[in-house]
C-alpha positions as CSV (number, residue, x, y, z in Angstrom):
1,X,2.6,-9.4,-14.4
2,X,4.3,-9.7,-11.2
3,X,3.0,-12.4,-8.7
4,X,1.9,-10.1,-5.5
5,X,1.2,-11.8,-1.9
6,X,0.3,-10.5,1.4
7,X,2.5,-10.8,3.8
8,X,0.7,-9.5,6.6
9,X,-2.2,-6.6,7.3
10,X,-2.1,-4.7,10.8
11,X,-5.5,-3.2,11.0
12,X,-6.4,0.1,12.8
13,X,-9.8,0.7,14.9
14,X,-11.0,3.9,15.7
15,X,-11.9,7.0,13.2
16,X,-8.9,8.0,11.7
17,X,-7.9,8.0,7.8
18,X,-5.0,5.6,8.0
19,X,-7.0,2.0,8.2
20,X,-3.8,-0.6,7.9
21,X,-0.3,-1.2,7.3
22,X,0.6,-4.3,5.1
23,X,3.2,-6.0,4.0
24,X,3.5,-7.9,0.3
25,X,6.3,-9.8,-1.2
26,X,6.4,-9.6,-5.3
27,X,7.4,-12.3,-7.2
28,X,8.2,-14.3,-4.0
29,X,11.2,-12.0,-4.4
30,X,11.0,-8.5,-3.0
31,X,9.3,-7.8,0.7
32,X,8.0,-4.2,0.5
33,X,7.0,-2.9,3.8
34,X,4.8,-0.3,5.2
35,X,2.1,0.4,2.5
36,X,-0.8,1.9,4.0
37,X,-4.4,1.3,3.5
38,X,-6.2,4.9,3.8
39,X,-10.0,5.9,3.4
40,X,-10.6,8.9,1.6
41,X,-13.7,10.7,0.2
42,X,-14.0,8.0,-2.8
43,X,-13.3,5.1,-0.6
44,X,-10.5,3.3,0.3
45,X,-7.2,3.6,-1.6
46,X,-3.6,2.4,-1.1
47,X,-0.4,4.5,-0.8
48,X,2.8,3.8,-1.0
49,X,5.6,4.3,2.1
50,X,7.1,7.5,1.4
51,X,9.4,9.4,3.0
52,X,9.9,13.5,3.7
53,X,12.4,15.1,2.0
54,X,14.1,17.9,2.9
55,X,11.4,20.5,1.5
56,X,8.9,19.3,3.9
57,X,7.2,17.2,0.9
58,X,6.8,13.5,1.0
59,X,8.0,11.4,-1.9
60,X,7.3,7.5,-2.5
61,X,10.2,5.2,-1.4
62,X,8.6,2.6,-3.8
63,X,7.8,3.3,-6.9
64,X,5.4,0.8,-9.2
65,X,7.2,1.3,-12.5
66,X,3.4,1.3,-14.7
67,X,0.2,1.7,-13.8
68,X,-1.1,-1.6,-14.6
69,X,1.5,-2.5,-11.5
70,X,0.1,0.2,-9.6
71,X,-3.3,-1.2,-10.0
72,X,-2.8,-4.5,-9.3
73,X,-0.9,-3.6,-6.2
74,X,-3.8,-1.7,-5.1
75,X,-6.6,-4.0,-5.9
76,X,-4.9,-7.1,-3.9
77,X,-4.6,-5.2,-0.8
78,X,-8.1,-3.5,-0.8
79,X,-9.3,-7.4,-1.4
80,X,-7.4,-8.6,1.3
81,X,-8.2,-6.0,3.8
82,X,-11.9,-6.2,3.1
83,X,-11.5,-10.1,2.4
């Protein structure tokens, strides 16, 4: 398993969905920038920066390649951004 780190969190106030940007490096190796920290109606959950194609849909710019990646992506930055 990949070593993941916050790099920073850049919290929102106010009502809206979108909570925080944050930043993580993996493996003291990769930077990946622009992950967002969203509430939804289970709670709060973590997407990936995406980009919109040229169909109007978005599509993830970074990819975790398993789920167990995915997960543990997702679990560090909800503990940090509630820690």
């Amino acid at each position: 398993m990949p070593e993941i780190a916050i790099a920073n969190i850049y919290r929102f106030e106010g009502d809206s969905a979108l909570k925080a940007f944050c930043d993580v490096i993996v493996s003291g190796s990769i930077l990946i920038k622009g992950i967002r920290v969203v509430e939804g109606r289970n709670g709060l959950f973590v997407r990936m920066p995406a980009k919109q194609g040229k169909d109007g849909k978005w599509y993830e710019s970074i990819q975790p390649m398993t789920q167990e990646i995915r997960d543990a992506l997702s679990q560090t930055i909800i503990e940090a951004f509630n820690g």
